[in-house]
C-alpha positions as CSV (number, residue, x, y, z in Angstrom):
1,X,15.1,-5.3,3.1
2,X,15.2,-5.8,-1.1
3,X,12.2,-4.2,-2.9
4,X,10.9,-4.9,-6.4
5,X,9.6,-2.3,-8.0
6,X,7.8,-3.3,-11.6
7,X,7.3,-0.8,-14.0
8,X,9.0,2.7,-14.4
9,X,7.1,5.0,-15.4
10,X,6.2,8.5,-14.3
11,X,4.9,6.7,-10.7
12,X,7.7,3.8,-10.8
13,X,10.4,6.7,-11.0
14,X,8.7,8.5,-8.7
15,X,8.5,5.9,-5.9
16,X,11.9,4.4,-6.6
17,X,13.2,7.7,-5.8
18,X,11.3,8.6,-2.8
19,X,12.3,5.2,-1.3
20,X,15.5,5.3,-2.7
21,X,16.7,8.6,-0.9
22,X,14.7,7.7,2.4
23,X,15.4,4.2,3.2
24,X,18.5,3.3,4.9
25,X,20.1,-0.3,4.8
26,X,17.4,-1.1,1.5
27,X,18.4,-2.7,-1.9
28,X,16.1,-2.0,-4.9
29,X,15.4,-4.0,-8.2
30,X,13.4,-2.2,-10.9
31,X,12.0,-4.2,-13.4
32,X,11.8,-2.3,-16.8
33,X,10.7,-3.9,-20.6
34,X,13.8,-2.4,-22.1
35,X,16.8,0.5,-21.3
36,X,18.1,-1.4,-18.0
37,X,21.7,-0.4,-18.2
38,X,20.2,3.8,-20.0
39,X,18.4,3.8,-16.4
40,X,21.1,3.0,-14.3
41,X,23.6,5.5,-15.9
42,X,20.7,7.8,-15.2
43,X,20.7,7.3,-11.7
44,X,24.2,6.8,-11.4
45,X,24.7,10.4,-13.1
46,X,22.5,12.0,-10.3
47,X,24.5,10.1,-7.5
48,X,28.0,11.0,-9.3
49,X,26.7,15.2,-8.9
50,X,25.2,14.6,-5.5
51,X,29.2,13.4,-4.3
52,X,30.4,16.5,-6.4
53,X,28.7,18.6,-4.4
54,X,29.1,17.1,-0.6
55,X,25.3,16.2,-0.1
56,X,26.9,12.2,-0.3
57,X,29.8,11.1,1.3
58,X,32.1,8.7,-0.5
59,X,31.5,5.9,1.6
60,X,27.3,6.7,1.4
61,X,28.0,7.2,-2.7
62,X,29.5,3.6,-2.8
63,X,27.0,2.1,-0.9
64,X,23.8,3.7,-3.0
65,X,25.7,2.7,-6.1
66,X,25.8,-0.6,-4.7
67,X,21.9,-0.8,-3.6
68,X,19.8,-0.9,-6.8
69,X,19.9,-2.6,-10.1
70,X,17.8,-2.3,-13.5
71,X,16.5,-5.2,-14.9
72,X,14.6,-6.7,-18.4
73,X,14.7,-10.1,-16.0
74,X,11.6,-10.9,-13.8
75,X,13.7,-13.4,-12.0
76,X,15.9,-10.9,-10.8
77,X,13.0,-10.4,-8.3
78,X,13.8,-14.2,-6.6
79,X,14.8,-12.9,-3.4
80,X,12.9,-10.0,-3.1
81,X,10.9,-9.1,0.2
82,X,8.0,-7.0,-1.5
83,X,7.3,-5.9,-4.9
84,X,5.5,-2.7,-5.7
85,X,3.9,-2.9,-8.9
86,X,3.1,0.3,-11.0
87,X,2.7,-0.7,-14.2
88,X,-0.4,1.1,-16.9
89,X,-3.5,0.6,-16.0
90,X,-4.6,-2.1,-17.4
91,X,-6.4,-4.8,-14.9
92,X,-5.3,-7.8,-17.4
93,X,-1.9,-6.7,-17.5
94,X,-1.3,-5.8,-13.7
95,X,-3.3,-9.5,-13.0
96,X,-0.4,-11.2,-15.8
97,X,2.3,-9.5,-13.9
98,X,1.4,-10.4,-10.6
99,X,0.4,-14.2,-11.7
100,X,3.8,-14.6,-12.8
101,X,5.4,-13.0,-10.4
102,X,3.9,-14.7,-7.6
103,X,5.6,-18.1,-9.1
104,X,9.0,-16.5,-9.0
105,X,9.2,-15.1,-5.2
106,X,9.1,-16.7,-2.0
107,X,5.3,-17.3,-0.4
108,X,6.2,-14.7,2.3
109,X,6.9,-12.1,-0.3
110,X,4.5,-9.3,0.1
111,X,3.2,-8.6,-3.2
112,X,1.5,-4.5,-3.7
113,X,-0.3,-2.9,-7.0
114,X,-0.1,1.0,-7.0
115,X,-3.4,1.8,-9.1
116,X,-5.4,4.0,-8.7
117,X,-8.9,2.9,-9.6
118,X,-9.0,-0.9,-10.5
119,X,-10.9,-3.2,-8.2
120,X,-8.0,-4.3,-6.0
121,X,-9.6,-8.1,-5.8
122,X,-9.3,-8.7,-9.6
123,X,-6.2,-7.0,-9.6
124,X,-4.7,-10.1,-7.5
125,X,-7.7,-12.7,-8.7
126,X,-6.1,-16.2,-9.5
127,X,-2.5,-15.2,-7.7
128,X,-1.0,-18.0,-4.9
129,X,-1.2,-16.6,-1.4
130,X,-3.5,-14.2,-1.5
131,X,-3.0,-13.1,2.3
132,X,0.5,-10.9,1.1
133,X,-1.5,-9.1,-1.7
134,X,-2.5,-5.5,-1.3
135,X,-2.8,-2.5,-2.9
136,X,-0.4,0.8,-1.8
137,X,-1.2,3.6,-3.8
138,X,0.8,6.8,-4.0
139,X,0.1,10.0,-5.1
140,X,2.0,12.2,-7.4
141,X,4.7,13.7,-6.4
142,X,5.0,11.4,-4.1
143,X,7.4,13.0,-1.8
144,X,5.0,15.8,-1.5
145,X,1.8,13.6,-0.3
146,X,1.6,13.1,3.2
147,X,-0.9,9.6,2.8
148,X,-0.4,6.5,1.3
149,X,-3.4,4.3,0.7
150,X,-3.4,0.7,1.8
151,X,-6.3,-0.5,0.3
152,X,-6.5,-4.1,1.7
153,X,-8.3,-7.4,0.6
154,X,-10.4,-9.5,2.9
155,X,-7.6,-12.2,3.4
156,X,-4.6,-9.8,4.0
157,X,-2.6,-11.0,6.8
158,X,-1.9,-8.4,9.7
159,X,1.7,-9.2,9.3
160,X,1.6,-8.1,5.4
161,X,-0.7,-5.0,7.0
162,X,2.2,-3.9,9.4
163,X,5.4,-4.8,6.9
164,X,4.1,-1.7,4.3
165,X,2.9,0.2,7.2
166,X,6.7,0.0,8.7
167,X,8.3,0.6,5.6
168,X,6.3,3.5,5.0
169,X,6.4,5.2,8.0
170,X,10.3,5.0,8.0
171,X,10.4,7.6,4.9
172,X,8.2,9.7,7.2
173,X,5.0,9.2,5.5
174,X,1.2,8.3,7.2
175,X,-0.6,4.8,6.0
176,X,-4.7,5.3,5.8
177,X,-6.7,1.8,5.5
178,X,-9.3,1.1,3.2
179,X,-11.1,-1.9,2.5
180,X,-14.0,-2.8,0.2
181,X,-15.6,-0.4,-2.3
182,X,-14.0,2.3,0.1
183,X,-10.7,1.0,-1.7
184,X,-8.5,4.1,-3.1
185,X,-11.3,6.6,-1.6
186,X,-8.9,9.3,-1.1
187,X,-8.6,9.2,-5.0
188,X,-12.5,8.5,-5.3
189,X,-13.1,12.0,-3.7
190,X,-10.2,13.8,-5.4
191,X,-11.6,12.4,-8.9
192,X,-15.5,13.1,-7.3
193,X,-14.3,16.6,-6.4
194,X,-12.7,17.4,-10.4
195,X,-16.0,15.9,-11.6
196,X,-17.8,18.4,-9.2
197,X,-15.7,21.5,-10.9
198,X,-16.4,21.0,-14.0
199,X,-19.9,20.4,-13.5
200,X,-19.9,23.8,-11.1
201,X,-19.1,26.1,-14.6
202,X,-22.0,24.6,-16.2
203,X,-24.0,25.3,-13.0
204,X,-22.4,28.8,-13.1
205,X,-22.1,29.8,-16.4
206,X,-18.6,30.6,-16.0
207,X,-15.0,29.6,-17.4
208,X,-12.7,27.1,-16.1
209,X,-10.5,30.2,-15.2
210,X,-13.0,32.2,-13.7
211,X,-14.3,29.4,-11.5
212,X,-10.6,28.6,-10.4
213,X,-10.1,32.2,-9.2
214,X,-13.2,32.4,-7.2
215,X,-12.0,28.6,-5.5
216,X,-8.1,29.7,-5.1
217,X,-8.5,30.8,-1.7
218,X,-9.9,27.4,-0.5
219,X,-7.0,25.9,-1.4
220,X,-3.6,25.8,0.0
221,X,-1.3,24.7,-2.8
222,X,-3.4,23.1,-5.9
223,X,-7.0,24.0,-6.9
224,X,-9.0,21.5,-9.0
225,X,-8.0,22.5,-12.5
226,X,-4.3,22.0,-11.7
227,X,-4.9,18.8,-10.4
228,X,-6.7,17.9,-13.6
229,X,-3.5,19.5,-15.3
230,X,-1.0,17.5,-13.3
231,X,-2.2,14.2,-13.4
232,X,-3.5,14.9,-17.5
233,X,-6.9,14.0,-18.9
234,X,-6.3,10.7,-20.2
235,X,-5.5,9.0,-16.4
236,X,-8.2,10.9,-15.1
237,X,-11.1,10.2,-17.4
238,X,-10.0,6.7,-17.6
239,X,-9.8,6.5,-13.9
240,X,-13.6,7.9,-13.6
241,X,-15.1,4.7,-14.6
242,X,-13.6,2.7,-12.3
243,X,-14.6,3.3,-9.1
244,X,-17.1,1.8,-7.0
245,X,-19.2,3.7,-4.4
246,X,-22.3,4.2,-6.6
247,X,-23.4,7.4,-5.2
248,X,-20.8,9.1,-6.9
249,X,-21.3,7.3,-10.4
250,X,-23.3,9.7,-11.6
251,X,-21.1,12.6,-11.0
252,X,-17.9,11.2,-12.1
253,X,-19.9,10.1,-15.4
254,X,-20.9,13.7,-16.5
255,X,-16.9,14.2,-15.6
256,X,-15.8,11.5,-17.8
257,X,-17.8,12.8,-20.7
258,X,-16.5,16.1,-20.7
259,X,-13.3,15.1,-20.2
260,X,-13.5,13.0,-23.3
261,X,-15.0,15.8,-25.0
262,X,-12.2,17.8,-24.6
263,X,-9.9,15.2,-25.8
264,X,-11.8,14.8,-29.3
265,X,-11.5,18.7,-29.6
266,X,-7.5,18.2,-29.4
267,X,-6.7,18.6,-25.6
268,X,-3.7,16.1,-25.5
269,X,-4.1,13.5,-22.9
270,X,-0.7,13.9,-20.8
271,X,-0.4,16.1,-17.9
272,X,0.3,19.6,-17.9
273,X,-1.3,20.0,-21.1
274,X,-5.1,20.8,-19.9
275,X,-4.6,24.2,-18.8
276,X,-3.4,25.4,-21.8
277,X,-5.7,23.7,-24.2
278,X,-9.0,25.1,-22.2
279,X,-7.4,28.3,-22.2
280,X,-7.7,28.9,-25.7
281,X,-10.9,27.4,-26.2
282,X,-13.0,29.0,-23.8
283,X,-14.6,32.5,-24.2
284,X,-14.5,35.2,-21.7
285,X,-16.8,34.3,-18.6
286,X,-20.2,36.1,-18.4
287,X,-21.8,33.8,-15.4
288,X,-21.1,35.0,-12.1
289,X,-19.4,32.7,-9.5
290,X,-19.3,34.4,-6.2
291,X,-21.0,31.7,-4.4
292,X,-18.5,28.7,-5.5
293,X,-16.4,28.2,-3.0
294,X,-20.1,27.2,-0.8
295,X,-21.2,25.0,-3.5
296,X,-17.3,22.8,-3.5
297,X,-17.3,23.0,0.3
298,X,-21.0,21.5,0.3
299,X,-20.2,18.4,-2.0
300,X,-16.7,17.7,0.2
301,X,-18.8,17.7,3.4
302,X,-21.7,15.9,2.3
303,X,-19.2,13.4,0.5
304,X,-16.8,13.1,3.3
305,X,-20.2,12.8,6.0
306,X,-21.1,9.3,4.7
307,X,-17.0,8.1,3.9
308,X,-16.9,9.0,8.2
309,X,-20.5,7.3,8.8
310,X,-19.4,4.2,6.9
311,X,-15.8,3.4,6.1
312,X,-15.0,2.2,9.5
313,X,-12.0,4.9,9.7
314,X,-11.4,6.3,13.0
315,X,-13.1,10.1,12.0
316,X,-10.2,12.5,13.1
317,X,-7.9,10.4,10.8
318,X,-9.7,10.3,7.6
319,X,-10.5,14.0,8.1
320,X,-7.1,15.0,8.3
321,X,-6.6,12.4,5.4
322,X,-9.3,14.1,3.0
323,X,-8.3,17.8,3.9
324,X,-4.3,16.4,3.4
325,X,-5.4,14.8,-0.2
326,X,-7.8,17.5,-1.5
327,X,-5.4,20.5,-0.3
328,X,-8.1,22.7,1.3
329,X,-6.7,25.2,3.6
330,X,-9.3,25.2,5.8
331,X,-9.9,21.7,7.8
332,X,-13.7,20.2,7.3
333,X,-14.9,21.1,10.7
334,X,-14.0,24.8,10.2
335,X,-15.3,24.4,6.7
336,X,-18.8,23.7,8.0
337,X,-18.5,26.0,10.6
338,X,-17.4,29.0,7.8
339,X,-20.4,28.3,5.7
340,X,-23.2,27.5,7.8
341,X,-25.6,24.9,7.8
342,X,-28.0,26.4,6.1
343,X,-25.9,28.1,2.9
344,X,-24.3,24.6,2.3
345,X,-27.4,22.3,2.5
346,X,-29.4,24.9,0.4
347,X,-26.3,24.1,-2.5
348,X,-27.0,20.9,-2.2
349,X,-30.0,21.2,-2.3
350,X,-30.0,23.5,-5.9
351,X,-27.6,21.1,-7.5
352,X,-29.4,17.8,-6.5
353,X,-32.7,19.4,-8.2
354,X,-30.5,20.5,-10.9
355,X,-29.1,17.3,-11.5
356,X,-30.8,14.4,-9.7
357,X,-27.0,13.1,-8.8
358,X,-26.8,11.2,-6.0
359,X,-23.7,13.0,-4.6
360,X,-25.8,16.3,-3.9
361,X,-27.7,14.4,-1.6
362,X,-26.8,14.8,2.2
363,X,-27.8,13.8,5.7
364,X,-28.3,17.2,8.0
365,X,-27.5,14.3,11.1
366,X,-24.1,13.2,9.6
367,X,-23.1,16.8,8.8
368,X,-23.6,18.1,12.6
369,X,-22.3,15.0,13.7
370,X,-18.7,15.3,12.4
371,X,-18.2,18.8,11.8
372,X,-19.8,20.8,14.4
């Protein structure tokens, strides 16, 4: 199997390397602007200290050294069997690259954009045989997340479907489908669920600090706020606007806004940078928050209640796909069950009248349905 992977960036680095050190029997062409030969000294430098210290035998050194090459060339991609694109986002660029790619591989060659937000079908609007087109999107790190999104277009093939599927699961890592304006909705809900923190220390009165310790025990690894400091507030206020299940448009709006806020007061836009910046701007918290880990449970459920209703994804998986992606330590089901009924539709029912945003709203049916 050869893949093509355009772009390398903080994701195109990323998946090179997860694939890279989990596929056997692969070769890999990157496709970079500039710095081909810089990038492969790079990865030839961590190969040369993976030998040194016996974690590579000779023979699997050689043959790594012998699987991947850099290039400023797109038709170094000719004989390529799929190319995973991860490029800025930028819808005209990512259309342009795939336009010309798609006259420089064969027909059967599966052709996959990893962003995060853009309408999929405008992504791959004008490119020949639409059928191999998808989008895979990773998250970041990616050997850390446990999903990958395929997020499918009307015309894929099944054979397409089940080529990333295989390839994926060989590096030990689950495939979720989503089709439609259900496209990327593990990232729609991540995004939806920032939005919903920042909103909750208006509702509150509090700090991003303060709210964050009163969440931290809902969450197993990450709370919101570091994933707002990990991926950085440029992607994600950038990537508010783009989604496409309206009942969330609201919310992710107000997010935007602040998040563009805090970048005209000086809050760089790369990750790991947010934290720091709100840090020093915020005074010390006089709202009390006690009740906030009930009001982010009740926007996940009554969120997650209409993806299970309508998506078309068998329940138990995208459950264990949303909990997976969001990081709670407690599953949904026990979530509902640890709350009540009645504490988490009265939140709802505060911040709807609060706000009139459509993502407060909820359906008491849907809710017993899938989570009690």
């Amino acid at each position: 199997m050869n893949i093509a992977i355009a772009g390398y960036g903080k994701m195109g680095k990323d998946i090179f390397s997860f694939f890279f050190n989990n596929l056997k029997n692969a070769g890999f062409t990157i496709l970079v602007r500039s710095g081909a030969e810089e990038y492969t000294a790079d990865v030839v430098k961590i190969l040369d200290k993976q030998l040194r210290r016996n974690k590579l035998t000779q023979e699997d050194y050689e043959a790594k050294k012998s699987a991947f090459r850099f290039t400023c060339d797109p038709a170094d991609l000719c004989g390529c069997d799929a190319v995973i694109e991860t490029i800025t986002e930028n819808l005209e660029a990512k259309n342009l690259l795939f336009r010309n790619i798609a006259d420089i591989v064969s027909d059967n060659c599966k052709l996959m954009t990893n962003t995060s937000s853009l309408n999929i079908e405008k992504v791959f609007e004008g490119v020949s045989n639409p059928q191999r087109c998808m989008g895979m999107h990773f998250f970041y790190p990616v050997k850390l997340a446990e999903f990958v999104e395929l997020n499918l277009l009307d015309n894929t093939s099944d054979e397409a479907m089940q080529f990333a599927e295989s390839f994926v699961n060989d590096c030990g890592r689950r495939c979720i489908r989503f089709n439609g304006d259900y496209h990327v909705y593990l990232n729609q809900i991540l995004s939806a669920m920032v939005s919903h923190g920042i909103y909750l220390c208006e509702y509150f009165h509090t700090s991003v600090q303060a709210l964050s310790d009163s969440l931290k025990n809902m969450y197993a690894l990450a709370g919101v706020f570091d994933i707002l400091d990990s991926v950085g507030l440029g992607l994600m206020a950038e990537n508010q606007r783009n989604f496409r299940l309206e009942r969330n448009t609201q919310l992710l709006g107000y997010g935007c806004d602040k998040m563009k806020y805090w970048l005209s007061q000086g809050c760089p836009d790369n990750s790991r940078s947010f934290l720091g910046f709100i840090s020093s701007q915020e005074q010390e918290s006089v709202g009390i928050c006690d009740d906030a880990q009930i009001y982010m449970a009740a926007f996940i459920l009554a969120e997650t209640s209409f993806a299970l209703e309508e998506s078309g994804i068998r329940p138990d998986l995208l459950l264990e796909a949303v909990s997976s992606t969001l990081g709670t330590a407690d599953t949904l089901p026990d979530m509902y069950r640890k709350y009540g009924a009645e504490r988490l539709v009265s939140a709802l029912d505060k911040l709807y009248e609060k706000t009139g945003f459509e993502s407060y709203r909820y359906d008491s049916d849907l809710l017993e349905k899938y989570y009690s």
